[in-house]
C-alpha positions in Angstrom: -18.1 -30.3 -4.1 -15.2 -28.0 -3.1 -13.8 -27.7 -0.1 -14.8 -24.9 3.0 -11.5 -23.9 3.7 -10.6 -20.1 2.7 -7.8 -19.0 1.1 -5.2 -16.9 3.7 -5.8 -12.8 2.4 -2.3 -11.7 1.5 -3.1 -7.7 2.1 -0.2 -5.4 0.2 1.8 -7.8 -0.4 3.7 -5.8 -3.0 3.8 -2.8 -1.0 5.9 -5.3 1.4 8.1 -6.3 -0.6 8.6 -2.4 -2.4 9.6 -1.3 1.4 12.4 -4.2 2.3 14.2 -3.5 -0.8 15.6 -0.2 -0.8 18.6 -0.2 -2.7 21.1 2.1 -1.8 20.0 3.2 1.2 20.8 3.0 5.5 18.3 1.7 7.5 18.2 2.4 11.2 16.5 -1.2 11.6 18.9 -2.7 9.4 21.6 -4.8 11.3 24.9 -5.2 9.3 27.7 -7.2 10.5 30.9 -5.6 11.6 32.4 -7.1 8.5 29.5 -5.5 6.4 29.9 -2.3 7.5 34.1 -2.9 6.5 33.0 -3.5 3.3 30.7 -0.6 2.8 33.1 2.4 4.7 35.6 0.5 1.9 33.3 0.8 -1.1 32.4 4.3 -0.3 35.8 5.8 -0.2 36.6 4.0 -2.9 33.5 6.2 -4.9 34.9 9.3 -3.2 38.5 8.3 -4.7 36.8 7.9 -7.9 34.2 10.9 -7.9 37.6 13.4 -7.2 39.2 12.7 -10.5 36.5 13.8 -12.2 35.9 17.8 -12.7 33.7 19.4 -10.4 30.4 19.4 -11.4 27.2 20.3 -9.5 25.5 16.9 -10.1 29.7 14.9 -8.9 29.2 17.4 -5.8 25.5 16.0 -4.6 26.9 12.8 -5.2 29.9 13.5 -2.8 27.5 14.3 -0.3 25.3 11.3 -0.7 28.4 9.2 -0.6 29.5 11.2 2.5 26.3 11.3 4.5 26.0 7.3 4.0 30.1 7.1 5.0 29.2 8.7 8.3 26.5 6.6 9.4 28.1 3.3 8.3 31.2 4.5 10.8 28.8 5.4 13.2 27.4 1.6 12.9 31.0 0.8 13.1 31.6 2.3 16.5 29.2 0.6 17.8 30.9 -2.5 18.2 34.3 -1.3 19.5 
């Protein structure tokens, strides 16, 4: 005889799981520390440092631009607690 309690229904569970790990990316919802935020303005410019010794290429310019856009908004976090 088995027993007449159901199993819970786990319903996209992988589709969960796909959409809390974006790499690389700045969620609105996402609350970083002001220490966090340090660390990432400090990582960026250090890829921007590292992106202008390299020669000008279409593909290092969209990547200056990624790196930019993602500066901006992690300074903007940054204000936020001043």
């Amino acid at each position: 005889m088995g027993n007449n309690f159901s199993k819970p229904v786990r319903h996209h569970v992988r589709e969960q799981g796909k959409k809390s790990r974006q790499h690389g990316t700045v969620q609105s919802s996402q609350k970083l520390s002001r220490e966090q935020l340090i660390f990432r303005i400090e990582t960026q410019r250090e890829k921007l440092e590292e992106l202008e010794l390299l020669p000008i290429s279409e593909s290092i310019e969209k990547k200056k631009e990624k790196i930019l856009v993602e500066y901006t908004q992690y300074l903007e976090q940054l204000k936020r607690f001043d």
